[in-house]
N, C-alpha and C positions, 0 to 999 in steps of 0.2 A: 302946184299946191294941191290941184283935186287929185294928184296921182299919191301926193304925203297924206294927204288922210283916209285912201284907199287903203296904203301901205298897214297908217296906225290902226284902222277898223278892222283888217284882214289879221294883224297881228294880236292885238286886241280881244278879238272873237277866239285865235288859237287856243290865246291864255286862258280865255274862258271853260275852253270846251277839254282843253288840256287838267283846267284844275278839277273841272265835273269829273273828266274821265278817270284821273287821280283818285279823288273824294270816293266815286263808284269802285274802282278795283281797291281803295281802304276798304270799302263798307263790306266789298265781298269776298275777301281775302283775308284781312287782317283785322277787322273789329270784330271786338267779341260776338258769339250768335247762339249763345246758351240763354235760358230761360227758365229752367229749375235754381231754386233757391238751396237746394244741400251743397256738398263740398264737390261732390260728383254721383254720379250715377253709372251703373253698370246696364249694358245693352246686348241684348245676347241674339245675334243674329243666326239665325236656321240655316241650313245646309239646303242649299236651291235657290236660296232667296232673289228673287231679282231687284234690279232698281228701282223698282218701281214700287214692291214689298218695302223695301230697306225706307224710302222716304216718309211712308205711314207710319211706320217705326218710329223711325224719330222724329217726326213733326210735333210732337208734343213738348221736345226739350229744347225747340230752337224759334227763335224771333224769327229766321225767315227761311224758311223748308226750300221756297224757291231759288234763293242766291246760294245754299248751300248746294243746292241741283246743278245750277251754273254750273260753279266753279268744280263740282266732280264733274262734268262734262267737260269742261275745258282740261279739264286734270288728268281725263280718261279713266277716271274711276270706273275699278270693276269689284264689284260687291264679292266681300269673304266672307263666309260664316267661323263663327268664334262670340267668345269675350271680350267687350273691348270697353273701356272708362271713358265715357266725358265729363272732364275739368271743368268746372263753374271758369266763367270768363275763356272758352276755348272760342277760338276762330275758325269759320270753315279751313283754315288753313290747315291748321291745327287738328282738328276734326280727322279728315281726310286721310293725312299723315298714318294719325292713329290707325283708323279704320285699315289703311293699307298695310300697317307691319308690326301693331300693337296686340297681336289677339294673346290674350293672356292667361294664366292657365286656372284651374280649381284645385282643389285640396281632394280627393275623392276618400271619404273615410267610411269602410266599413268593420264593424266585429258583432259578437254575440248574434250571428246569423241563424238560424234553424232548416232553411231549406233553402232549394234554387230559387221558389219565387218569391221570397224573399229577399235572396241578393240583388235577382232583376230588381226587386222594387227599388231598393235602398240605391244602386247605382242609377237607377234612371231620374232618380229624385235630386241626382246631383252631375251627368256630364247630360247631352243634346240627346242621344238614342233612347229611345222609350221602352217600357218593360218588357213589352210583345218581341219586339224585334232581340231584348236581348237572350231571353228564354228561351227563342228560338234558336237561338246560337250555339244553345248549351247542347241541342240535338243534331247538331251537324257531328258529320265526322270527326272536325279538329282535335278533339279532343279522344276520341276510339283511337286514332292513328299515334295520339301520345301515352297512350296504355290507360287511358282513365275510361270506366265505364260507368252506368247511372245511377250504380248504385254510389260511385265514387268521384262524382268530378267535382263535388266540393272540395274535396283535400286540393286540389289545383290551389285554392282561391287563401293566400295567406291573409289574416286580418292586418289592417293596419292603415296607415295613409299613407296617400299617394301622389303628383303630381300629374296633370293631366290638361290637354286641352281640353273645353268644355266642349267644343265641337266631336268629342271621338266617336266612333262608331262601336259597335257591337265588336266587331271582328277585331276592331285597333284592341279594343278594350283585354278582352282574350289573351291575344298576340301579349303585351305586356303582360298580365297577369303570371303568365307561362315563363316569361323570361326574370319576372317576380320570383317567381316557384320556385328556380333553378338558383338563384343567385342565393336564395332563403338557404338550401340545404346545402349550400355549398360556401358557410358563413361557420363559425367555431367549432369545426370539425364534426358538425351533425349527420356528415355522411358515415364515417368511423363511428360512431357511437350507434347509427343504425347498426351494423356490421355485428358488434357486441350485444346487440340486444338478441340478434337472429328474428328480426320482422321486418318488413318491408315497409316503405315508406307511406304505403296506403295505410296499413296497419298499427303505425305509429299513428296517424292522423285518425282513425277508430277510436282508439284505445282515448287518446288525448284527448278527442269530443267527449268520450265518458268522462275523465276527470275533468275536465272542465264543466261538469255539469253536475259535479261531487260537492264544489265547493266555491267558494267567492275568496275564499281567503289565501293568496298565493302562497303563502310561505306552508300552507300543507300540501299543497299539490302532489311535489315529490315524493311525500311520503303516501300517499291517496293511490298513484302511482308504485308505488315497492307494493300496496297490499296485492291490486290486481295483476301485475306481474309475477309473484308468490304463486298467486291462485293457478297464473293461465302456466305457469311454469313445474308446476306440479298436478296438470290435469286435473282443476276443478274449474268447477263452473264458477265463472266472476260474477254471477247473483247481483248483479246491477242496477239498483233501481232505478238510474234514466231511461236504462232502455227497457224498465218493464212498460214506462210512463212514455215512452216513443211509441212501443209497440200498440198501448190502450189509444193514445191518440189514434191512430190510423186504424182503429178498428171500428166500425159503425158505431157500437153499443155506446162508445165512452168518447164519442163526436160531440164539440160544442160543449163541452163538459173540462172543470179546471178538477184538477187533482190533487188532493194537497195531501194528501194518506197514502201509502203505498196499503190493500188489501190483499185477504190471500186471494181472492176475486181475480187480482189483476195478475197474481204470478201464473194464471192456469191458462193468460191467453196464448192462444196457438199460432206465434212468431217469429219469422228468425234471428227477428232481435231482440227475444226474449231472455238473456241468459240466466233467468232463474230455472230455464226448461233446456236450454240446449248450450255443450259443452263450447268453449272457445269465441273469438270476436265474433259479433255479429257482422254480418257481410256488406254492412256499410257504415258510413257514418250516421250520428243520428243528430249533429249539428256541428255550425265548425268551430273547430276548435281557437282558443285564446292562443298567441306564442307561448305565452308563458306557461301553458298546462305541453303543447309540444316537448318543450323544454324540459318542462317537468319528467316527463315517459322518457326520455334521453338520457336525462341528468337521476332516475329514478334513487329513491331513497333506498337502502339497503335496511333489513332489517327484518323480523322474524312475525309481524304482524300479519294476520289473514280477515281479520274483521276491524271496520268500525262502524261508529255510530253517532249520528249527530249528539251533541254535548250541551245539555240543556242548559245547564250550568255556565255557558259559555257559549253563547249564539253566536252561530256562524263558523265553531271551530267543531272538533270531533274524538271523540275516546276511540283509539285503536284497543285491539286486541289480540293475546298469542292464541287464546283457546276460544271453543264456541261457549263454555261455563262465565270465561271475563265477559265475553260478547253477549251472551241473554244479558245478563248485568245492565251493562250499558244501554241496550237496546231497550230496557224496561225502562229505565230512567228516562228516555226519550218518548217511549209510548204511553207514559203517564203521564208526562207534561203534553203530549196532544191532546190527550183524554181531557186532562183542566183546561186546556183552553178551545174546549167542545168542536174541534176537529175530528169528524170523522169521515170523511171520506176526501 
């Protein structure tokens, strides 16, 4: 008899300790261990992070930092950096999982860029690498050895969106971009249409920053395009006010200063990307260009035009012309309506 209720105590006490142990690997396994009230939350872990980082991290999103430590230790968790979502109601289990195979990607979208540190900014605002590290990127060789130089490694950079881990680096970032670039000119026969134009594809990317900064309204582009192709194709100077207004930026005098008048002031500064003063492209870009102004220079508008002029009558569009007699015309019309609305400089 005292050997049977050893038996039942001993079996008794198992079921106890079996149910606890059960109840404890539910509680740190399988019950929920989220603590934010949204639908999820996104958690972006750093590139080095250790375990011990990563718990800080998340400790704010979870009822208990330490059962979820547990069981990554039992699990052999080893900390990735990336993107990764926690689900409202996830389980360490769950959790874990994620963390180990879930790293997910960002959208990376850039256009209307004006300079490299600009792009750094806009890309670092949106994957893990920060602006320093990517700007300095832009001075490595990688880019000398693929024929772009600094007056030219914007043209690399096509506008548009992208796919990406958030975790990329400087160098990942590049490497794509490059195989971007390639696949871009090798898309509705834009290679061939280089060929026909007789300019290269740096040169196409020039030219296309200029129209691109001609106009907002795509359906003239092509023809914004035939004028300055006219010009550069009959050795005149393409008289270009973006790049009067690139050149007056970068000059001390007209620093920190917004420009909304082209003057005769600004045609006499001494730039080489001034082409009111010097024949042919200027020898870089002066920002990057839209596809669709690319496309434009590609696809250029044929046609007998050498001038135009913003169209007052019609904001946002432009009066071409065959002669400079049509084009004072026009241009008066445009420099009277600045005049009324006390625009001068």
């Amino acid at each position: 008899m005292y050997i049977k209720r050893i038996l039942i105590f001993v079996v008794f006490s198992g079921l106890i300790f079996m149910s606890l142990f059960a109840f404890y690997i539910h509680k740190v396994m399988f019950k929920s261990n989220t603590s934010f009230n949204e639908k999820s939350i996104d958690l972006f872990i750093k590139t080095g992070s250790t375990q011990n980082q990563l718990l800080v991290q998340i400790e704010p999103y979870l009822l208990s930092v330490n059962d979820f430590d547990i069981l990554a230790k039992r699990k052999k968790f080893h900390v990735k950096p990336g993107k990764y979502s926690l689900v409202k109601g996830m389980s360490n289990n769950d959790i874990i999982n994620s963390l180990r195979s879930n790293n997910k990607t960002v959208n990376v979208i850039f256009n209307n860029i004006k300079n490299l540190n600009d792009l750094a900014g806009k890309i670092s605002s949106q994957i893990e690498a920060d602006s320093i590290s990517i700007l300095n990127s832009f001075k490595t060789n990688y880019f000398i050895d693929k024929g772009f130089d600094n007056l030219n490694i914007l043209s690399m950079f096509i506008p548009n969106s992208y796919n990406f881990f958030w975790n990329t680096s400087a160098e990942q970032f590049n490497q794509r971009m490059f195989e971007e670039y390639l696949k871009f000119w090798n898309k509705s026969d834009r290679e061939e249409k280089i060929k026909k134009l007789n300019l290269s594809k740096k040169e196409v990317m020039i030219l296309a920053a200029i129209v691109s900064r001609e106009s907002r309204e795509t359906s003239e582009l092509p023809r914004i395009a035939g004028v300055y192709l006219n010009r550069l194709y009959n050795n005149w100077k393409l008289q270009a006010d973006p790049t009067v207004i690139f050149s007056a930026y970068n000059h001390d005098d007209y620093k920190n200063t917004i420009i909304r008048r082209v003057l005769f002031k600004h045609l006499k500064i001494d730039s080489p990307f001034n082409t009111y003063k010097y024949y042919g492209l200027p020898p870089g870009m002066i920002s990057m260009p839209s596809i669709e102004s690319i496309d434009a220079v590609l696809n250029y508008e044929k046609h007998n035009y050498y001038f135009f002029a913003a169209d007052p009558r019609r904001p946002g569009f432009h009066s071409f012309a065959r002669t400079f007699s049509e084009h004072k015309k026009n241009a008066k019309l445009y420099q009277n309506e600045l005049s009324k609305r006390g625009i001068k400089k």
